[in-house]
N, C-alpha and C positions, 0 to 999 in steps of 0.2 A: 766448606763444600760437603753434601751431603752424601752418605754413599748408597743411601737408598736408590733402588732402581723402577721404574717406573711397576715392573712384575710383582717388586716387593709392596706397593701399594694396592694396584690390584687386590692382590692374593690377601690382603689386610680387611680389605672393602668385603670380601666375598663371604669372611671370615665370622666379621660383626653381622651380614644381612643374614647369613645361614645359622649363626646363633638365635634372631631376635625370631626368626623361623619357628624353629624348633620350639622357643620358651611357649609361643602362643599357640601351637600342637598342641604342647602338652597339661595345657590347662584345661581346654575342652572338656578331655571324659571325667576330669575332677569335677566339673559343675553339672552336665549329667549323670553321672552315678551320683552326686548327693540329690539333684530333684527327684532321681526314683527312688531313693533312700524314703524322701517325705513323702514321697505318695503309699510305697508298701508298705511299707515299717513303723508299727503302731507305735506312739509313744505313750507317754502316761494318761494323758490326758485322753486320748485316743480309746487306751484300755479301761479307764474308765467309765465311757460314753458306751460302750458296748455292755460293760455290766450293769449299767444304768439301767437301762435297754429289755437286758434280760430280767432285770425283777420288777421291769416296769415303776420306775421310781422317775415320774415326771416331772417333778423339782430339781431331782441333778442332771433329768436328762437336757433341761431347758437353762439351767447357771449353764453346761458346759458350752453349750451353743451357742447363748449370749454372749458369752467371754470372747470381745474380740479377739485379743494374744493370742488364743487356742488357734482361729485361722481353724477350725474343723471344717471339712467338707465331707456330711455324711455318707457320699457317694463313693468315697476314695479311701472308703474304710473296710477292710476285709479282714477276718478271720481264717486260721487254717483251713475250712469247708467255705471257703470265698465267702460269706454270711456279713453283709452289711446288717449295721446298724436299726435298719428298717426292716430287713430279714429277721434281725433277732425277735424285733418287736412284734413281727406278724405271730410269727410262730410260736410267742407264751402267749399271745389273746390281749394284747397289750393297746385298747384304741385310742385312749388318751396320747401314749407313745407314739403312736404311728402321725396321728393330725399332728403333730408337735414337730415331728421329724419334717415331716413332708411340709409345713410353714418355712421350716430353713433351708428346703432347696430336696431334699432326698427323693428322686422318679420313681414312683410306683410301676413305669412302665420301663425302668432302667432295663436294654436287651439283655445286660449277664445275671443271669441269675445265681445261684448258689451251686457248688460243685454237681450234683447233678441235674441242673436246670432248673429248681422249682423258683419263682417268681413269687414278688409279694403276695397278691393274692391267691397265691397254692398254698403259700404256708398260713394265709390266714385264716384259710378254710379249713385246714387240716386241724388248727388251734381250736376252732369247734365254739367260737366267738362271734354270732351275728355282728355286734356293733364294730368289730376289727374288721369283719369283711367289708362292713358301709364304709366304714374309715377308707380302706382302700377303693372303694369304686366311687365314691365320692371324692376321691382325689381325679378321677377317670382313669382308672385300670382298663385296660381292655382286656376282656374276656376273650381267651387264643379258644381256637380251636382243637381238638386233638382227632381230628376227623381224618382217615387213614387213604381216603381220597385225594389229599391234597398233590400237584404235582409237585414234581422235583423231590418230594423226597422231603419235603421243608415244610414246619408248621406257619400258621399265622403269623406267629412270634418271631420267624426268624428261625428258629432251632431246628434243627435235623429232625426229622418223624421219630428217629430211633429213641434219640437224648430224650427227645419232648416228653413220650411216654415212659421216661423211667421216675419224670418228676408226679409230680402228683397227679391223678387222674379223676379227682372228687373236685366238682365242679360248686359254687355258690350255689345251685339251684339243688345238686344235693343236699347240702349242709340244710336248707331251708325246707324242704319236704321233712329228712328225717327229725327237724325239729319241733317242726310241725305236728307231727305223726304225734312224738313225745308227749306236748304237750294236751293233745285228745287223749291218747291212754291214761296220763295222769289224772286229766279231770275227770273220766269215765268211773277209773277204779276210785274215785275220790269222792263222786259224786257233787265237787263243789266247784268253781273257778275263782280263783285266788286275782286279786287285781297285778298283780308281776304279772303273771300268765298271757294276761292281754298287752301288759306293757310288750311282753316279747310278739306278740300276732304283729303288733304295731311296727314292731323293726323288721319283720321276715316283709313286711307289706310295702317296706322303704327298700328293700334289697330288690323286690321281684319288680318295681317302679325300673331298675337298670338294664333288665329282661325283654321289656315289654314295650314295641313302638309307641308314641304319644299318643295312636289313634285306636289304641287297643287298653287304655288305663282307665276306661270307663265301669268296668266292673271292680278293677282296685279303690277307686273313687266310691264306689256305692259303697262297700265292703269298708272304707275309714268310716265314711259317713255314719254307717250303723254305729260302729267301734263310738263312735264320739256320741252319741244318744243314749248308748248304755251304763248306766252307772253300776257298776261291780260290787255286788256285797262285800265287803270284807266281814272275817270271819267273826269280830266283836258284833255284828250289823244287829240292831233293834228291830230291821224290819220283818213282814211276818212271813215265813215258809212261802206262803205262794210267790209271792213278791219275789224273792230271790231265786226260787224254783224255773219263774219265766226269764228272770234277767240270765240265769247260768243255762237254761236253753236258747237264746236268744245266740247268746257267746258261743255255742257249738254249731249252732248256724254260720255263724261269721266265719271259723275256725273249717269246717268239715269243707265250707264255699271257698276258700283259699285252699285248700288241699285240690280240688278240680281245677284251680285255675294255673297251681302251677304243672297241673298234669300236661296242661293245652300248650305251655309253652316247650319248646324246640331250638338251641343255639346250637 
């Protein structure tokens, strides 16, 4: 005969449900603190992909991305100044880097920017790298505003008025006038235009293409079309003074006519 009492089974039953309780509590924050562990917490592989980045070395930066195991998500990479992977690459003038990133998933228009707001395309402008900035607006960067009219208090982007302006306030349409500028004083004091020189007219003519409604690209259109009629002396050229005298006035036509047109423009 048993001398168990019905209380003592109870109390047995309550015992084991209030154990198996607890064990499944306290598993929980052990599997969310290791998934923020892998989202914050650079690993090797991680801090590789970010010095890649920073020297602009497109062959490791592209094995580390390939490499399924890694599981990288260049978005969910941050540095002490929050600086993704695509941050870093704006900001050394990195374009090869940035197209390479942004194939594997990294938002040009990601809302967090870097510890004080600036965004791919602030740092790519700041980088002082026409082809990094195309990189980015051919990804479709949106161009924020920093217009102090805005309501609320709140830029384009999302960010506070306040934040917005501490991040960068040199727009792509800077970077493309002052290079612009540049490259007339050189040819002026130079007396010659070098065939790069136009290579670069040709890219500031691709940037201000993202400035400019479809129904207003009629005079960038004239302006390639010249660019592609002219053939550029280069400095060994056989051919004779005059010849090249009219081809390198022709190019400061094209050059001085892009300096007005992005004067006309207004974001």
């Amino acid at each position: 005969m048993s001398s168990k009492t019905p209380n003592d089974i109870l109390m047995k039953k309550d015992t084991h449900s209030s154990k198996g309780r607890i064990s499944k509590r306290n598993t929980q924050p052990t599997r969310t603190s290791t998934r923020l562990r892998d989202v914050f917490i650079n690993s090797a592989q991680r801090e590789e992909l970010m010095t890649a980045c920073s020297k602009g070395d497109v062959a490791r930066v592209s094995h580390l991305l390939q490499e399924k195991k890694a599981g990288i998500n260049p978005d969910l990479i941050r540095d002490s100044k929050l600086r993704t992977p695509l941050l870093i690459a704006c900001a050394g003038g990195h374009a090869a880097v940035v197209r390479q990133l942004v194939r594997f998933g990294a938002n040009v228009n990601n809302p967090m920017g870097d510890i004080v707001g600036n965004k791919p395309l602030d740092l790519a402008v700041i980088s002082n790298d026409v082809d990094t900035v195309l990189a980015v607006l051919e990804a479709g960067a949106k161009v924020a505003s920093h217009d102090s009219s805005q309501q609320n208090g709140m830029a384009d982007d999302g960010l506070p008025l306040e934040l917005r302006r501490r991040a960068a306030t040199r727009t792509p349409l800077d970077l493309a006038n002052s290079r612009l500028e540049l490259l007339i004083q050189q040819s002026e004091s130079k007396g010659t235009i070098k065939s790069n020189t136009m290579d670069q007219v040709k890219q500031i003519i691709k940037l201000l293409t993202h400035f400019l409604p479809p129904t207003s690209v009629d005079e960038l259109n004239e302006l390639t079309d010249k660019l592609s009629s002219i053939n550029i002396a280069s400095e060994d050229t056989s051919e004779d003074g005059q010849c090249t005298q009219q081809k390198n006035s022709e190019s400061m036509f094209v050059m001085k006519s892009l300096r007005d047109v992005i004067s006309k423009i207004q974001v």
